[in-house]
N, C-alpha and C positions, 0 to 999 in steps of 0.2 A: 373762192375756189376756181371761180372762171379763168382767173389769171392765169393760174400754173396750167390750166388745160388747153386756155391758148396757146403757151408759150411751148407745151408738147406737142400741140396740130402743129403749131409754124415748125418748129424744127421738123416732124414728117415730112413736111409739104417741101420744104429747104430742102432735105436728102433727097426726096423723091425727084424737083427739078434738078438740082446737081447731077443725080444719078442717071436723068435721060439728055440730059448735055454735055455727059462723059459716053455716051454710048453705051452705058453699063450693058452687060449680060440681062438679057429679058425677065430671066427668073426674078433676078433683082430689084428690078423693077416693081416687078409683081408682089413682091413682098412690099415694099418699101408703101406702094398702092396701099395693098391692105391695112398695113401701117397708119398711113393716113386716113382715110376711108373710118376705120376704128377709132380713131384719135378724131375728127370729125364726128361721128356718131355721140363719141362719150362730151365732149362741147354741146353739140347742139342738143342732147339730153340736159347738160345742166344751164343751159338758158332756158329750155322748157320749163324745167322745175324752177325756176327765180322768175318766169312771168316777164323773161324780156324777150325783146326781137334779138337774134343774132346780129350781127354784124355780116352785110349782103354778101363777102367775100369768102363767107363761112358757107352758106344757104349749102 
């Protein structure tokens, strides 16, 4: 399950740099943030519950 939950952080994490290296609108930003931020949260929940360390680029 960790898989598909990384592979949804990186693509946040991807939009979110894209989006502040187009200058995007701030609102956008902000979303795109929470986005991530949440998509980080729900990873680093399921490495807690499996008893591993994340991966430090996660932290």
């Amino acid at each position: 399950m960790a898989g598909q939950q990384e592979t949804q952080a990186a693509k946040a994490r991807d939009a979110l740099a894209q989006a502040k290296r187009d200058d995007a609108d701030p609102r956008t930003i902000s979303k795109l943030e929470t986005e991530f931020n949440a998509a980080k949260a729900v990873l680093n929940e399921s490495y807690r519950r499996s008893n591993v360390n994340p991966p430090s680029h996660w932290r």
